[in-house]
VEXDREN-2710 file (C-alpha; in Angstrom, 1 decimal):
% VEXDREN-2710
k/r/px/py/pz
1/UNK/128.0/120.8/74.7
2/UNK/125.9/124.0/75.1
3/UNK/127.1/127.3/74.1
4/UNK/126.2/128.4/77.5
5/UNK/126.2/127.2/81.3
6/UNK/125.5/128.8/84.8
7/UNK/127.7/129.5/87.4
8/UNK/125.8/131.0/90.1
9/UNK/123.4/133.6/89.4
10/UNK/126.0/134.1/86.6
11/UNK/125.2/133.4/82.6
12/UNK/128.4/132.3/80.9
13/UNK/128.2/132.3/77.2
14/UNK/130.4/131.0/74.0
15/UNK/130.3/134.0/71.4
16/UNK/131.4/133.9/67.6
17/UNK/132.0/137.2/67.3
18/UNK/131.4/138.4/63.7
19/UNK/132.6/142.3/63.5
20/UNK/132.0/144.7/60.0
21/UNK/128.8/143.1/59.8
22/UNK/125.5/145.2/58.1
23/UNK/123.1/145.2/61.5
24/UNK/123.9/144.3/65.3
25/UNK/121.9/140.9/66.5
26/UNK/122.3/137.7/67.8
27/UNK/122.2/135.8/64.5
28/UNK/121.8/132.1/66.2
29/UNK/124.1/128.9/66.9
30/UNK/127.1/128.6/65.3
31/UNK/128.0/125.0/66.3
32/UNK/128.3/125.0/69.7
33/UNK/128.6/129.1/70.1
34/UNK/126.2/131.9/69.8
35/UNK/127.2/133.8/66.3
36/UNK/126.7/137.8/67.1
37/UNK/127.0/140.2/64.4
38/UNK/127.8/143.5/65.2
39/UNK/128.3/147.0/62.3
40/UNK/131.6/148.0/64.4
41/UNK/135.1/147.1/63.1
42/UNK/137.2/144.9/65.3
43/UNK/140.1/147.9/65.8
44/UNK/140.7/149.2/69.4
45/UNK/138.4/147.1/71.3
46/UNK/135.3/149.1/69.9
47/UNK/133.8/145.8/68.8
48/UNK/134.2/144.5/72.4
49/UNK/132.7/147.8/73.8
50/UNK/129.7/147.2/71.2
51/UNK/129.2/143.4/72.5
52/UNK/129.3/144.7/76.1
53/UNK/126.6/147.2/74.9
54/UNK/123.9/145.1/72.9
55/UNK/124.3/142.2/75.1
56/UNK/123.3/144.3/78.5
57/UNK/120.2/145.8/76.2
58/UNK/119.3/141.8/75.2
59/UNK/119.4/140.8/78.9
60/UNK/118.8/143.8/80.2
61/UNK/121.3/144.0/82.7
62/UNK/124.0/147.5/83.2
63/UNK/127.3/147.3/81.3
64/UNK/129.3/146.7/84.5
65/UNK/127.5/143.1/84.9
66/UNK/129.1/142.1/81.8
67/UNK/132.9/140.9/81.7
68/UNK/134.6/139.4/78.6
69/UNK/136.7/136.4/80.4
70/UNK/138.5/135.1/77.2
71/UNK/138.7/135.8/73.7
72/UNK/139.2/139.5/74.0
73/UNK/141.7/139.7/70.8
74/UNK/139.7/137.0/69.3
75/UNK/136.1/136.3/67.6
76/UNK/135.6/133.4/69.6
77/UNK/135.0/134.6/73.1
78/UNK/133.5/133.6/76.7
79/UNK/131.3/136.2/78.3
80/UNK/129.7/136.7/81.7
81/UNK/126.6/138.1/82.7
82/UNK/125.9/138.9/86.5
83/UNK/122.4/138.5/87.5
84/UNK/120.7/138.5/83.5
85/UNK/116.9/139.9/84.5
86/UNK/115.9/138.6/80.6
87/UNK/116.7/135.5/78.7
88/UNK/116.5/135.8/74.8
89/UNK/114.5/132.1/73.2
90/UNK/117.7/131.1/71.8
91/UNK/118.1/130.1/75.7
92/UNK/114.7/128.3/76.1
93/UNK/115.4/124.3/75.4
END
Protein backbone atom coordinates (compact mmCIF):
# COMPACT_ATOMS: atom_id res chain seq x y z
CA UNK A 1 0.00 0.00 0.00
CA UNK A 2 1.28 3.53 -0.86
CA UNK A 3 1.33 6.35 1.54
CA UNK A 4 -0.61 8.24 -0.98
CA UNK A 5 -3.38 7.92 -3.75
CA UNK A 6 -5.45 10.24 -6.08
CA UNK A 7 -8.86 11.10 -5.98
CA UNK A 8 -9.43 13.39 -8.71
CA UNK A 9 -7.20 16.23 -9.25
CA UNK A 10 -6.92 15.62 -5.42
CA UNK A 11 -3.43 14.33 -3.65
CA UNK A 12 -4.48 12.32 -0.54
CA UNK A 13 -1.56 11.56 1.69
CA UNK A 14 -0.75 9.26 5.02
CA UNK A 15 1.38 11.64 7.40
CA UNK A 16 3.31 10.54 10.61
CA UNK A 17 3.33 13.59 12.15
CA UNK A 18 6.38 14.08 14.38
CA UNK A 19 5.86 17.58 16.44
CA UNK A 20 8.84 19.28 18.92
CA UNK A 21 11.16 18.20 16.31
CA UNK A 22 14.68 20.54 15.60
CA UNK A 23 13.82 21.63 11.67
CA UNK A 24 10.43 21.45 9.59
CA UNK A 25 10.84 18.77 6.44
CA UNK A 26 9.55 15.91 5.03
CA UNK A 27 11.96 13.42 6.58
CA UNK A 28 10.87 10.23 4.19
CA UNK A 29 8.65 6.93 4.54
CA UNK A 30 7.81 5.76 7.60
CA UNK A 31 6.34 2.29 6.67
CA UNK A 32 3.63 3.02 4.64
CA UNK A 33 3.24 6.92 5.64
CA UNK A 34 5.18 10.01 4.98
CA UNK A 35 7.14 10.98 8.41
CA UNK A 36 7.06 15.03 8.69
CA UNK A 37 8.92 16.77 11.26
CA UNK A 38 7.87 19.91 12.26
CA UNK A 39 9.76 22.54 15.40
CA UNK A 40 6.02 23.37 16.68
CA UNK A 41 4.61 21.66 19.80
CA UNK A 42 1.42 19.57 19.21
CA UNK A 43 -0.78 22.04 21.75
CA UNK A 44 -3.81 23.98 20.26
CA UNK A 45 -3.64 22.76 16.81
CA UNK A 46 -0.50 24.95 16.01
CA UNK A 47 1.24 21.78 14.77
CA UNK A 48 -1.69 21.20 12.42
CA UNK A 49 -1.63 25.00 11.37
CA UNK A 50 2.29 24.40 10.70
CA UNK A 51 1.56 21.06 8.43
CA UNK A 52 -1.12 23.04 6.52
CA UNK A 53 1.63 25.72 6.10
CA UNK A 54 4.92 23.75 4.94
CA UNK A 55 2.99 21.40 2.98
CA UNK A 56 1.19 24.28 0.66
CA UNK A 57 5.02 25.79 0.31
CA UNK A 58 6.22 21.86 -0.80
CA UNK A 59 3.41 21.70 -3.38
CA UNK A 60 2.95 24.90 -3.84
CA UNK A 61 -0.56 25.18 -3.54
CA UNK A 62 -2.64 28.20 -1.00
CA UNK A 63 -3.54 27.00 2.52
CA UNK A 64 -7.20 26.73 1.67
CA UNK A 65 -6.41 23.71 -0.78
CA UNK A 66 -5.28 21.80 2.05
CA UNK A 67 -7.82 19.91 4.51
CA UNK A 68 -6.76 17.51 7.28
CA UNK A 69 -9.54 14.65 6.77
CA UNK A 70 -8.50 12.39 9.83
CA UNK A 71 -6.01 12.35 12.33
CA UNK A 72 -6.44 15.86 13.56
CA UNK A 73 -5.76 14.91 17.50
CA UNK A 74 -3.41 12.36 16.24
CA UNK A 75 0.24 11.99 14.58
CA UNK A 76 -0.99 9.74 12.21
CA UNK A 77 -3.04 11.68 9.82
CA UNK A 78 -4.81 11.76 6.16
CA UNK A 79 -4.35 15.03 4.26
CA UNK A 80 -5.77 16.47 1.02
CA UNK A 81 -4.33 18.54 -1.40
CA UNK A 82 -6.60 20.22 -4.16
CA UNK A 83 -4.99 20.73 -7.37
CA UNK A 84 -0.93 20.18 -6.00
CA UNK A 85 1.03 22.40 -9.02
CA UNK A 86 4.49 20.56 -7.54
CA UNK A 87 5.18 17.07 -6.61
CA UNK A 88 8.25 16.52 -4.17
CA UNK A 89 10.65 13.07 -5.58
CA UNK A 90 9.43 11.15 -2.63
CA UNK A 91 6.34 10.94 -5.17
CA UNK A 92 8.32 9.95 -8.31
CA UNK A 93 8.21 5.81 -8.44
Amino acid sequence: MQHYYWQGDDLLIKVLLQPNASRNAIVGMHGNHLKISLMTPPIGGKANKQLIVLLGKVFRVKKSNIAILTGERSRYKTVRICAPSHLPDVFSE
